[in-house]
PDB file of N, CA, C and O in Angstrom:
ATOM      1  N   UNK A   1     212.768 321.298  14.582  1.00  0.00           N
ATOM      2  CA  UNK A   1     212.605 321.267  16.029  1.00  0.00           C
ATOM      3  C   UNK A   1     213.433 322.369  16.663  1.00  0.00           C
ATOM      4  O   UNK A   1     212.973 323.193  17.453  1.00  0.00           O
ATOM      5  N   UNK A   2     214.527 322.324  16.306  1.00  0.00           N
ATOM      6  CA  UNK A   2     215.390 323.686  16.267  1.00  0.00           C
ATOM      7  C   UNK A   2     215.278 325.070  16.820  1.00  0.00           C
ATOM      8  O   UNK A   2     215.856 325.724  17.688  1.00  0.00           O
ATOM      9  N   UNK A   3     214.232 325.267  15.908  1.00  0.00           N
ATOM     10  CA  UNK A   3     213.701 326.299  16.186  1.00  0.00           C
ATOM     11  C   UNK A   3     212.297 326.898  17.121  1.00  0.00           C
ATOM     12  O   UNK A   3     211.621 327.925  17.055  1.00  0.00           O
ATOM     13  N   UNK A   4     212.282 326.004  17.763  1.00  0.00           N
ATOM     14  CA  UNK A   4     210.921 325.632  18.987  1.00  0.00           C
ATOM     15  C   UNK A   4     211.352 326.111  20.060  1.00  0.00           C
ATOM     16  O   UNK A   4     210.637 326.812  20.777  1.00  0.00           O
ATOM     17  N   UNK A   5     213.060 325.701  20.457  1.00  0.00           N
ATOM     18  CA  UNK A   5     213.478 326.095  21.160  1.00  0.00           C
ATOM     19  C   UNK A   5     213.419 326.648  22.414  1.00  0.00           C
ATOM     20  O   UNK A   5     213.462 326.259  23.581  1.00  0.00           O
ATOM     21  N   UNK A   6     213.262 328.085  21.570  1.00  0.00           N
ATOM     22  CA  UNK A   6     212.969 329.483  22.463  1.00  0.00           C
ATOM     23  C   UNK A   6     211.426 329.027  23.141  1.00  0.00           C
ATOM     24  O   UNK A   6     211.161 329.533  24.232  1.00  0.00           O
ATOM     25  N   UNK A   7     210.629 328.292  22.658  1.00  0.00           N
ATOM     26  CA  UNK A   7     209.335 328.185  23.539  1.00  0.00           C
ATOM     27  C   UNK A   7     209.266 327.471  25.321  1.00  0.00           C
ATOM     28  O   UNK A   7     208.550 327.638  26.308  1.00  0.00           O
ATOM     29  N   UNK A   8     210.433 326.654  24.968  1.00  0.00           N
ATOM     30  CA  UNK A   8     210.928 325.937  26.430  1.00  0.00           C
ATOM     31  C   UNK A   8     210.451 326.717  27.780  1.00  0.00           C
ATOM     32  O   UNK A   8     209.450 326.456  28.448  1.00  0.00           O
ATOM     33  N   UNK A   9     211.587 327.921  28.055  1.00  0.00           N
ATOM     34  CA  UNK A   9     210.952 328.190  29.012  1.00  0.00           C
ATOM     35  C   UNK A   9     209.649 328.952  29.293  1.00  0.00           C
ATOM     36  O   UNK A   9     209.074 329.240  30.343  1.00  0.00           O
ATOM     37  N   UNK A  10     209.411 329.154  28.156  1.00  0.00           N
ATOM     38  CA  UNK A  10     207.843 329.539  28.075  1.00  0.00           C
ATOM     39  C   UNK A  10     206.692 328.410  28.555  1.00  0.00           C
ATOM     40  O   UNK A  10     205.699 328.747  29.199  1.00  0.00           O
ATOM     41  N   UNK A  11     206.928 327.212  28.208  1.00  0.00           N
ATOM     42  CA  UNK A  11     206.432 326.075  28.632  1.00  0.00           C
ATOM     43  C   UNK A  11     206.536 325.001  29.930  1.00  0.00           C
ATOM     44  O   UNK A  11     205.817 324.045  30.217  1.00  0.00           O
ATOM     45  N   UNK A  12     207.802 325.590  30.633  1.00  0.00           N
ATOM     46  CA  UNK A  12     208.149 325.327  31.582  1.00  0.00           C
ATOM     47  C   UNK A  12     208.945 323.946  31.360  1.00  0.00           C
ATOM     48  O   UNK A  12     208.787 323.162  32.295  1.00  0.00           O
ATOM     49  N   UNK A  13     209.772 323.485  30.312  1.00  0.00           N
ATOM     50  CA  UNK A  13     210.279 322.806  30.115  1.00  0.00           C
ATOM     51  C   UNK A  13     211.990 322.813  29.790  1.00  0.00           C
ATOM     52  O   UNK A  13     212.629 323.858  29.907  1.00  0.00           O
ATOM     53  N   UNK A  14     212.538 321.724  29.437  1.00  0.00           N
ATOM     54  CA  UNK A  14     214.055 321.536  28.872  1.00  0.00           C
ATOM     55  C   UNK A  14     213.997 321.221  27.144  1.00  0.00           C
ATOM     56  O   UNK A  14     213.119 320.653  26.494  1.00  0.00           O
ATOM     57  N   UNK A  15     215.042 321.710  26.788  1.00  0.00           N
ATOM     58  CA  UNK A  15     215.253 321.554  25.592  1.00  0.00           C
ATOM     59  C   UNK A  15     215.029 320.059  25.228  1.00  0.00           C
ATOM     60  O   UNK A  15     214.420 319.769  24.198  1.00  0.00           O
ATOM     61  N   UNK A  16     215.461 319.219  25.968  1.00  0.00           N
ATOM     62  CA  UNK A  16     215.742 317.542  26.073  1.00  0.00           C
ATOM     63  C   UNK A  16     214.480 317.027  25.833  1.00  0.00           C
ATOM     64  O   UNK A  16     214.186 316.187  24.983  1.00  0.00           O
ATOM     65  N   UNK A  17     213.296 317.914  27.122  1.00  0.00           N
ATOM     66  CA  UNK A  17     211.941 317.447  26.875  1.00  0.00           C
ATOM     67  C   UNK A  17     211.263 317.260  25.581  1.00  0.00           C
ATOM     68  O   UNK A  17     210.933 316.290  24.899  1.00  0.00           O
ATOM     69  N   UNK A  18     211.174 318.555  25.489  1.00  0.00           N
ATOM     70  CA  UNK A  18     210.546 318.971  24.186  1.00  0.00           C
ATOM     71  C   UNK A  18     211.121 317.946  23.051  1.00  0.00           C
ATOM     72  O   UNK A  18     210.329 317.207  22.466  1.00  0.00           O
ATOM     73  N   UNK A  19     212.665 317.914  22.722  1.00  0.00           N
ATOM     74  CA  UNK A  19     213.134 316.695  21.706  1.00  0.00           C
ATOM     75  C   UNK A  19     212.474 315.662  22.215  1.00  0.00           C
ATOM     76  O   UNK A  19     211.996 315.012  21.285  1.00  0.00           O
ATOM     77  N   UNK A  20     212.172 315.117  23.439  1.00  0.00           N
ATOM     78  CA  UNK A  20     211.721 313.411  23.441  1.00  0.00           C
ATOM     79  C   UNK A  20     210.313 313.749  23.067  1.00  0.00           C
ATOM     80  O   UNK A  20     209.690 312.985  22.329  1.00  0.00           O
ATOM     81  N   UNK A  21     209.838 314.714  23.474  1.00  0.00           N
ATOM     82  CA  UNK A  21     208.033 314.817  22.850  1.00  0.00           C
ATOM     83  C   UNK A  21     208.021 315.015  21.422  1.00  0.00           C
ATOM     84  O   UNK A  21     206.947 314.842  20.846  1.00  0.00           O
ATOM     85  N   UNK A  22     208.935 315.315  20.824  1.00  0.00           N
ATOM     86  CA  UNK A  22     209.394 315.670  19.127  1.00  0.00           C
ATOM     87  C   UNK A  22     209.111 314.130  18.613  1.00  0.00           C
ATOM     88  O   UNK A  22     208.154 313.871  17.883  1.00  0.00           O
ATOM     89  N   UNK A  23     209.889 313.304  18.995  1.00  0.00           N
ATOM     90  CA  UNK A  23     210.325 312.332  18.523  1.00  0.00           C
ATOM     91  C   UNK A  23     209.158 311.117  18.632  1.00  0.00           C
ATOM     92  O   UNK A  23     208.596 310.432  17.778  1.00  0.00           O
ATOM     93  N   UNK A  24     209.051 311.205  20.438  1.00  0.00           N
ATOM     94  CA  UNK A  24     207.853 310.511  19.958  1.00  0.00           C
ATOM     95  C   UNK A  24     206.370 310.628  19.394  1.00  0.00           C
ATOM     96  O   UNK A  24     205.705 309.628  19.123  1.00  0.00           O
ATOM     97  N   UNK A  25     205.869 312.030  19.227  1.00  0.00           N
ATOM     98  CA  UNK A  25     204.977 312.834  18.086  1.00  0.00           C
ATOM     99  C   UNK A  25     204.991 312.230  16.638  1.00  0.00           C
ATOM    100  O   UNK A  25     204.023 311.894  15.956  1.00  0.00           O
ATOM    101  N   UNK A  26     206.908 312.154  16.209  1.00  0.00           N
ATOM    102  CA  UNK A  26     206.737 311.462  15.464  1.00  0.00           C
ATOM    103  C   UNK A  26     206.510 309.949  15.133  1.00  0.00           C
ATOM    104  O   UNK A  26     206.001 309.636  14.057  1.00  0.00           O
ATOM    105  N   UNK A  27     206.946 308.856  16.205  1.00  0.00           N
ATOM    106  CA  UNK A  27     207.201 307.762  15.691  1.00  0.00           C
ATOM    107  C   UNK A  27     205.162 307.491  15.839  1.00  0.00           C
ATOM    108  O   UNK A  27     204.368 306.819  15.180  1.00  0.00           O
ATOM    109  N   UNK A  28     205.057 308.132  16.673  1.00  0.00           N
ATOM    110  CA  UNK A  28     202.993 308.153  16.505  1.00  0.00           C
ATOM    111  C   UNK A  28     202.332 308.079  15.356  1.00  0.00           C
ATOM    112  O   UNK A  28     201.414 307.323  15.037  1.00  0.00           O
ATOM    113  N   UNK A  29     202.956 309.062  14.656  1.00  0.00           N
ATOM    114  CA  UNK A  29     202.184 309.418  13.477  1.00  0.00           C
ATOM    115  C   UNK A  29     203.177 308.755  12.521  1.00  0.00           C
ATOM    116  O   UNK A  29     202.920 309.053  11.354  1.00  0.00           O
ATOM    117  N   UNK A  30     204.285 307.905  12.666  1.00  0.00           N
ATOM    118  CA  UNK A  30     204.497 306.708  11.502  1.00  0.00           C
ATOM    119  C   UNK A  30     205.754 307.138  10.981  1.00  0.00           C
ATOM    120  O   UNK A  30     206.429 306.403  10.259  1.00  0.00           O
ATOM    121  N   UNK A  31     206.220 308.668  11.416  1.00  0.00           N
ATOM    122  CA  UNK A  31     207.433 309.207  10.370  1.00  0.00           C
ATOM    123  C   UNK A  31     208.817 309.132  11.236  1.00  0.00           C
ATOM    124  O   UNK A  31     209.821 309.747  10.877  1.00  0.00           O
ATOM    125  N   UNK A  32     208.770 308.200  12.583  1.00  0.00           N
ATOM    126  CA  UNK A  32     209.808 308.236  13.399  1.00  0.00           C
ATOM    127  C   UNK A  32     210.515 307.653  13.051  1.00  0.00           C
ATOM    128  O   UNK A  32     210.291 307.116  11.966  1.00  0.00           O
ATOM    129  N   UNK A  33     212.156 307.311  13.921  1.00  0.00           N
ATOM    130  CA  UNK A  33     212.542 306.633  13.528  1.00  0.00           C
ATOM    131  C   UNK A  33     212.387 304.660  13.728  1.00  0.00           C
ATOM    132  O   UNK A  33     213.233 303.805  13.464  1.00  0.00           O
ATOM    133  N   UNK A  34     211.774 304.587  13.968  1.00  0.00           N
ATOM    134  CA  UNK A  34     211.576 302.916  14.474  1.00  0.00           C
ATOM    135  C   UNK A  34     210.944 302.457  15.420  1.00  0.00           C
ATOM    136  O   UNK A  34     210.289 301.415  15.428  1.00  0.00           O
ATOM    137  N   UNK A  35     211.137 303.369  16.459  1.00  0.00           N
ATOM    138  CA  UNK A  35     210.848 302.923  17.815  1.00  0.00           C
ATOM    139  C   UNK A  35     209.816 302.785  17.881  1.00  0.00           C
ATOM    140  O   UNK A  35     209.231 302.481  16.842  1.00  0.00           O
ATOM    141  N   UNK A  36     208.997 302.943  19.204  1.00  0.00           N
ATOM    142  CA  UNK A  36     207.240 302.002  19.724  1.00  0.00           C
ATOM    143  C   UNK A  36     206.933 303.212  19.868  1.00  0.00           C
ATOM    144  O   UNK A  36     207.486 304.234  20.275  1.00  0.00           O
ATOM    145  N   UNK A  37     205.494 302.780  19.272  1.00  0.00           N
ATOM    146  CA  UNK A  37     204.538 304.039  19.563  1.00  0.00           C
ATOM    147  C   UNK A  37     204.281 304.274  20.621  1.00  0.00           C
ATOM    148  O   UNK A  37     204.915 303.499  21.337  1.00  0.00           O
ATOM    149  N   UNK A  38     203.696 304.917  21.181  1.00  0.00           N
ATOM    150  CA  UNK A  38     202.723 305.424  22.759  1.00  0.00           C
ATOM    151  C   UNK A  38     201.978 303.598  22.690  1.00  0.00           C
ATOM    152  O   UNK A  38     202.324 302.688  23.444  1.00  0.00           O
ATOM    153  N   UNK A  39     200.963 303.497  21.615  1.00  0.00           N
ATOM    154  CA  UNK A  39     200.022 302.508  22.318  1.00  0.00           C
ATOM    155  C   UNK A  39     201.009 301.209  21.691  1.00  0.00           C
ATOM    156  O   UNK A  39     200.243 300.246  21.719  1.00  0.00           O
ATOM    157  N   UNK A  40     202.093 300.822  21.244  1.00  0.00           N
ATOM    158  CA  UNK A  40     203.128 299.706  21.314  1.00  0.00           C
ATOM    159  C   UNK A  40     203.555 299.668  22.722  1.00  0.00           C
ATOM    160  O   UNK A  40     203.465 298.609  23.344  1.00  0.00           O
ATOM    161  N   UNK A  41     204.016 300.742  23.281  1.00  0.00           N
ATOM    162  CA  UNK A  41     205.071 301.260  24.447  1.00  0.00           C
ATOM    163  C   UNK A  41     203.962 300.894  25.767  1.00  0.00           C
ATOM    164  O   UNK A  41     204.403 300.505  26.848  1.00  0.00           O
ATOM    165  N   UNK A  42     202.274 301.101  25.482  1.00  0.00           N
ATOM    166  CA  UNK A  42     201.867 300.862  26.197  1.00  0.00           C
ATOM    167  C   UNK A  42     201.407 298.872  26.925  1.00  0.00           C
ATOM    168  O   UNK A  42     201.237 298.310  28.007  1.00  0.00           O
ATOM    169  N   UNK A  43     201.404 298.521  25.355  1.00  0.00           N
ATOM    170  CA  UNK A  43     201.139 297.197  25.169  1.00  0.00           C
ATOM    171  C   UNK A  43     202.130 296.136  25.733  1.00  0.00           C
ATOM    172  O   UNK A  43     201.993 294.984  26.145  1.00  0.00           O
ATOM    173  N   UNK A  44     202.875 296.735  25.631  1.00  0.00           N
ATOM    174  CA  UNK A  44     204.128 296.099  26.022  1.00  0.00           C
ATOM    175  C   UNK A  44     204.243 296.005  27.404  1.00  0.00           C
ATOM    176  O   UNK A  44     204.536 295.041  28.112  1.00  0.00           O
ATOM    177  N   UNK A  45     203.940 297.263  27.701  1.00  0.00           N
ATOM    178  CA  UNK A  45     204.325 297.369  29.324  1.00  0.00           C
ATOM    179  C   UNK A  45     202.625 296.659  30.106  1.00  0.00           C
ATOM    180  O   UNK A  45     202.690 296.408  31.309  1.00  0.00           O
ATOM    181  N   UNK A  46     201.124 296.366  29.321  1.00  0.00           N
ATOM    182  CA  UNK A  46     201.253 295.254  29.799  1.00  0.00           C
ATOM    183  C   UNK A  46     201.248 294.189  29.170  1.00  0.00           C
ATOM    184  O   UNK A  46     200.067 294.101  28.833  1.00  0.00           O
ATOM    185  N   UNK A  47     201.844 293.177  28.717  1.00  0.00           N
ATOM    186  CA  UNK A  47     202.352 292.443  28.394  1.00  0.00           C
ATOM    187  C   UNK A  47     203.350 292.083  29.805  1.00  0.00           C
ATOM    188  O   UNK A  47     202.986 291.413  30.771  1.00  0.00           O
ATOM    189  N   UNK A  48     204.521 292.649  29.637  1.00  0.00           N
ATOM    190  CA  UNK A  48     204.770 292.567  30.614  1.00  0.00           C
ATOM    191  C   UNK A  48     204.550 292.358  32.019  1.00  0.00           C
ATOM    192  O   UNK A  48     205.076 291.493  32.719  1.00  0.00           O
ATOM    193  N   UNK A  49     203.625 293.338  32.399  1.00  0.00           N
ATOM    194  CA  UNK A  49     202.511 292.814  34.027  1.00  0.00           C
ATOM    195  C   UNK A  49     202.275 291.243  33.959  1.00  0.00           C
ATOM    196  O   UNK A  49     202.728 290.335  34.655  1.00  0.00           O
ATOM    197  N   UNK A  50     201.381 291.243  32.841  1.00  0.00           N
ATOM    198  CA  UNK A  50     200.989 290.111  32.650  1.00  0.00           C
ATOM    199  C   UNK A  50     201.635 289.000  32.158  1.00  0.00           C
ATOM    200  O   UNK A  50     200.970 288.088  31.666  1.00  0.00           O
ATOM    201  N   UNK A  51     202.815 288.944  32.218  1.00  0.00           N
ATOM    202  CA  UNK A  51     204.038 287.638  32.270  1.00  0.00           C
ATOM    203  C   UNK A  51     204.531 287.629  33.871  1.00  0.00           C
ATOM    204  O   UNK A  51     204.570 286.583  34.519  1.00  0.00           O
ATOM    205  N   UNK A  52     204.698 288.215  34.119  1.00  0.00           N
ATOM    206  CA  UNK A  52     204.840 288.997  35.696  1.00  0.00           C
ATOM    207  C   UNK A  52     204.170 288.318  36.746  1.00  0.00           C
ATOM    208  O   UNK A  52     204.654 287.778  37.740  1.00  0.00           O
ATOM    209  N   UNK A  53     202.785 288.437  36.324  1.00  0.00           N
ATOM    210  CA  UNK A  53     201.626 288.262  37.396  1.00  0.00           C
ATOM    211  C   UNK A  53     201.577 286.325  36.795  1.00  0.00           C
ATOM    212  O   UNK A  53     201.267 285.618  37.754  1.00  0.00           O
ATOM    213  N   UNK A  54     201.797 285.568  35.596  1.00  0.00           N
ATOM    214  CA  UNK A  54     201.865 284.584  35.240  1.00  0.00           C
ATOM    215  C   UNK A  54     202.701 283.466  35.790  1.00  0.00           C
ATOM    216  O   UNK A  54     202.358 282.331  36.122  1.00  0.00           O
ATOM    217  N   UNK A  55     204.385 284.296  35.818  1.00  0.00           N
ATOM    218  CA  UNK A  55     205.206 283.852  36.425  1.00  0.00           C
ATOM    219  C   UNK A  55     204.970 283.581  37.933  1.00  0.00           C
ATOM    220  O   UNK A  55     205.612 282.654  38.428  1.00  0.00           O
ATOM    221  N   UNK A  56     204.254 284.176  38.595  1.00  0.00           N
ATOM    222  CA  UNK A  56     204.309 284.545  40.009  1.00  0.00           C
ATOM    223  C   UNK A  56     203.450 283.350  40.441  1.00  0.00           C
ATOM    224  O   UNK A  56     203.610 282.684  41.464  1.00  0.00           O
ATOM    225  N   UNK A  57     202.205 283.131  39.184  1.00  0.00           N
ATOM    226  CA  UNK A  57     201.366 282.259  39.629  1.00  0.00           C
ATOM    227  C   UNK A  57     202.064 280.610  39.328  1.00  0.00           C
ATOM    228  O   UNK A  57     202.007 279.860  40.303  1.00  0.00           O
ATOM    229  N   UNK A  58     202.558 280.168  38.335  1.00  0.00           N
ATOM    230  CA  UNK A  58     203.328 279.218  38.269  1.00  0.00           C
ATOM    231  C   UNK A  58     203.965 279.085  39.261  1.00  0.00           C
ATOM    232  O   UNK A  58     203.671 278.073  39.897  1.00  0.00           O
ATOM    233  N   UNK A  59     205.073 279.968  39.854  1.00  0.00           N
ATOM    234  CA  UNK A  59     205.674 279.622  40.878  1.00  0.00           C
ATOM    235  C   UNK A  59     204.797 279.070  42.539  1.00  0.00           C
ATOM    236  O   UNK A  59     205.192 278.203  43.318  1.00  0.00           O
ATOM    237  N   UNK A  60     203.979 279.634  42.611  1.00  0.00           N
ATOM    238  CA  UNK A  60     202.855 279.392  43.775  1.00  0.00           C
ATOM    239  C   UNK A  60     202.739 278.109  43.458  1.00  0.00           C
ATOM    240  O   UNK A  60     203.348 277.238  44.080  1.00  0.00           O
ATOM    241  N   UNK A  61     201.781 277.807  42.249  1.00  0.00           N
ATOM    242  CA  UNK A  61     201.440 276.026  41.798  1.00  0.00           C
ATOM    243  C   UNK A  61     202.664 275.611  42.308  1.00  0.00           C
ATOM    244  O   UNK A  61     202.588 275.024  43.387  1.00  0.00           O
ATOM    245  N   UNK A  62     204.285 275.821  41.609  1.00  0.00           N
ATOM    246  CA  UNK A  62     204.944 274.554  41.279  1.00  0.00           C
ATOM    247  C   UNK A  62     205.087 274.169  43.060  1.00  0.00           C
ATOM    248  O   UNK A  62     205.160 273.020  43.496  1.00  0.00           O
ATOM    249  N   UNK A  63     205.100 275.140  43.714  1.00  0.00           N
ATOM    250  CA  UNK A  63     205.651 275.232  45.412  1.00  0.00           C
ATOM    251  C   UNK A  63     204.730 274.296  46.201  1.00  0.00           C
ATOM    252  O   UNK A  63     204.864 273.445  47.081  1.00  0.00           O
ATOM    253  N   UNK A  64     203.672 274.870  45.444  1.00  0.00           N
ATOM    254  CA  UNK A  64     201.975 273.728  46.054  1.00  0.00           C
ATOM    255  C   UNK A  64     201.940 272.481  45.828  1.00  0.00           C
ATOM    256  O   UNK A  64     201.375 271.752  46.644  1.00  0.00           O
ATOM    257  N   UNK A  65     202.555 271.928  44.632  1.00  0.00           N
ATOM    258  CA  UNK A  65     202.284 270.950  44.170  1.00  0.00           C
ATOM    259  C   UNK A  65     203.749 270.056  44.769  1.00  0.00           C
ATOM    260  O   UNK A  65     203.395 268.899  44.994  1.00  0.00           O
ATOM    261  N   UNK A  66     204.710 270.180  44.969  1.00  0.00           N
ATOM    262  CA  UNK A  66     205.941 270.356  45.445  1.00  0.00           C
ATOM    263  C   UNK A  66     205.358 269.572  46.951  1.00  0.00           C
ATOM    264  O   UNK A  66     205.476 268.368  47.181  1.00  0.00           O
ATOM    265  N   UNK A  67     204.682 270.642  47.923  1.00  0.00           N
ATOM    266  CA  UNK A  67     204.110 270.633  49.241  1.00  0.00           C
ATOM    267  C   UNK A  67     203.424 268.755  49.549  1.00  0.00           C
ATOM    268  O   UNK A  67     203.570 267.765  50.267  1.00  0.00           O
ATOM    269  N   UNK A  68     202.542 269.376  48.235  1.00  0.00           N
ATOM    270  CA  UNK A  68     201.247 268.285  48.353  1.00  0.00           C
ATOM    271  C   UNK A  68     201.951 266.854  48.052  1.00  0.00           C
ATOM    272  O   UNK A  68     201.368 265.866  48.497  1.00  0.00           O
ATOM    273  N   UNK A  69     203.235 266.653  47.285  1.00  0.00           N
ATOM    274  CA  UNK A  69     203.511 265.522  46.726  1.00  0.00           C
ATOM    275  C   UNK A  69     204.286 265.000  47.872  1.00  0.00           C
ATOM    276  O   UNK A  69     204.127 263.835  48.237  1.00  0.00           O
ATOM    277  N   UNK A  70     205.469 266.135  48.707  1.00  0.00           N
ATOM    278  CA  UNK A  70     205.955 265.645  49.676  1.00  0.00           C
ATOM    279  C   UNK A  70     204.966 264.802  51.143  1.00  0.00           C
ATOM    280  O   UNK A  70     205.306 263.812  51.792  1.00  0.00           O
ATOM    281  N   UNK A  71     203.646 265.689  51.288  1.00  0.00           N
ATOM    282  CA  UNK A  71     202.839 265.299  52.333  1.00  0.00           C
ATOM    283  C   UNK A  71     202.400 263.991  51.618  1.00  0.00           C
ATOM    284  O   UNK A  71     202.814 262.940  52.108  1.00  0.00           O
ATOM    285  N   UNK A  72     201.620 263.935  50.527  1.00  0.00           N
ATOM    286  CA  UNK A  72     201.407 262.356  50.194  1.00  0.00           C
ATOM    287  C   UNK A  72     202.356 261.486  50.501  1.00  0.00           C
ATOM    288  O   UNK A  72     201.975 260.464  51.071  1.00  0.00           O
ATOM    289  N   UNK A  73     203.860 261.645  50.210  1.00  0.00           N
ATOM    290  CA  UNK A  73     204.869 260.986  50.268  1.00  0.00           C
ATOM    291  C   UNK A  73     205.210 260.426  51.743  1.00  0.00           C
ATOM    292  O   UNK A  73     205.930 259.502  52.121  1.00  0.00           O
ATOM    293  N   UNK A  74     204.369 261.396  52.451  1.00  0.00           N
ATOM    294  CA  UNK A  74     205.154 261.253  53.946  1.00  0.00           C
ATOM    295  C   UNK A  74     204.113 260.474  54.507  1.00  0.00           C
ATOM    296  O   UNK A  74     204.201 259.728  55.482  1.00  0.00           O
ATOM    297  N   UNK A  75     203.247 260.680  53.899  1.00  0.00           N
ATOM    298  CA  UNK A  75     201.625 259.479  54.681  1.00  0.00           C
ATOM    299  C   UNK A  75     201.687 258.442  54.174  1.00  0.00           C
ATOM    300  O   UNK A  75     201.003 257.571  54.712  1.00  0.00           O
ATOM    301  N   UNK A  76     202.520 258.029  52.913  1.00  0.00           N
ATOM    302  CA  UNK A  76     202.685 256.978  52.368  1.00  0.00           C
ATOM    303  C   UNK A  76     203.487 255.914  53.376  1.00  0.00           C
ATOM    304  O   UNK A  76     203.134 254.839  53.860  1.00  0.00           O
ATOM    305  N   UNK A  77     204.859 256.775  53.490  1.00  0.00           N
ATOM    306  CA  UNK A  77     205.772 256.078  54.267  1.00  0.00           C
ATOM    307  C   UNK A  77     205.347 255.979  55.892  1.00  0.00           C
ATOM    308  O   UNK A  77     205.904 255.400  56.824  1.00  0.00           O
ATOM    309  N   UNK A  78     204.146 256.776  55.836  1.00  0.00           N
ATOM    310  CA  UNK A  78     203.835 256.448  58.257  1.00  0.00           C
ATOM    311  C   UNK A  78     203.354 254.943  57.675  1.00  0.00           C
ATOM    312  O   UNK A  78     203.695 254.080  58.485  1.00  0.00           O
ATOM    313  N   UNK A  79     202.854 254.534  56.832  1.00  0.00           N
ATOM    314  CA  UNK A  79     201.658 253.298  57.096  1.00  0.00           C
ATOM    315  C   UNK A  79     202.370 252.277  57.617  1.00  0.00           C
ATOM    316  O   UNK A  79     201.808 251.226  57.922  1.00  0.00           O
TER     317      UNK A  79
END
């Protein structure tokens, strides 16, 4: 990688760049060191949304259901 270097500002980039595009080039093609691929890195992130958007909806129910039990509760006790 080292020696790529000199292409940086030819490319309009940082040395830094080019290493994180190095690295993850490699973990793509299997020879990285460990980390998530592009389509892991992508999966994940949704995965994520979609615990996100899950959570959000649970919370709505539990608030609704919360609502609805207190109003039953309260028509119980007018009679």
């Amino acid at each position: 990688m080292g020696g790529n270097l000199f292409h940086c500002p030819k490319i309009g980039c940082t040395p830094e760049t080019l290493r994180v595009w190095g690295r993850q080039h490699e973990r793509d093609t299997g020879s990285g060191d460990g980390g998530l691929t592009s389509a892991e890195r992508q999966r994940l992130k949704e995965l994520e949304r979609e615990n996100r958007e899950l959570r959000r909806s649970n919370d709505i129910l539990r608030q609704a259901s919360a609502y609805f039990a207190k109003a039953e509760f309260d028509r119980l006790w007018k009679k």
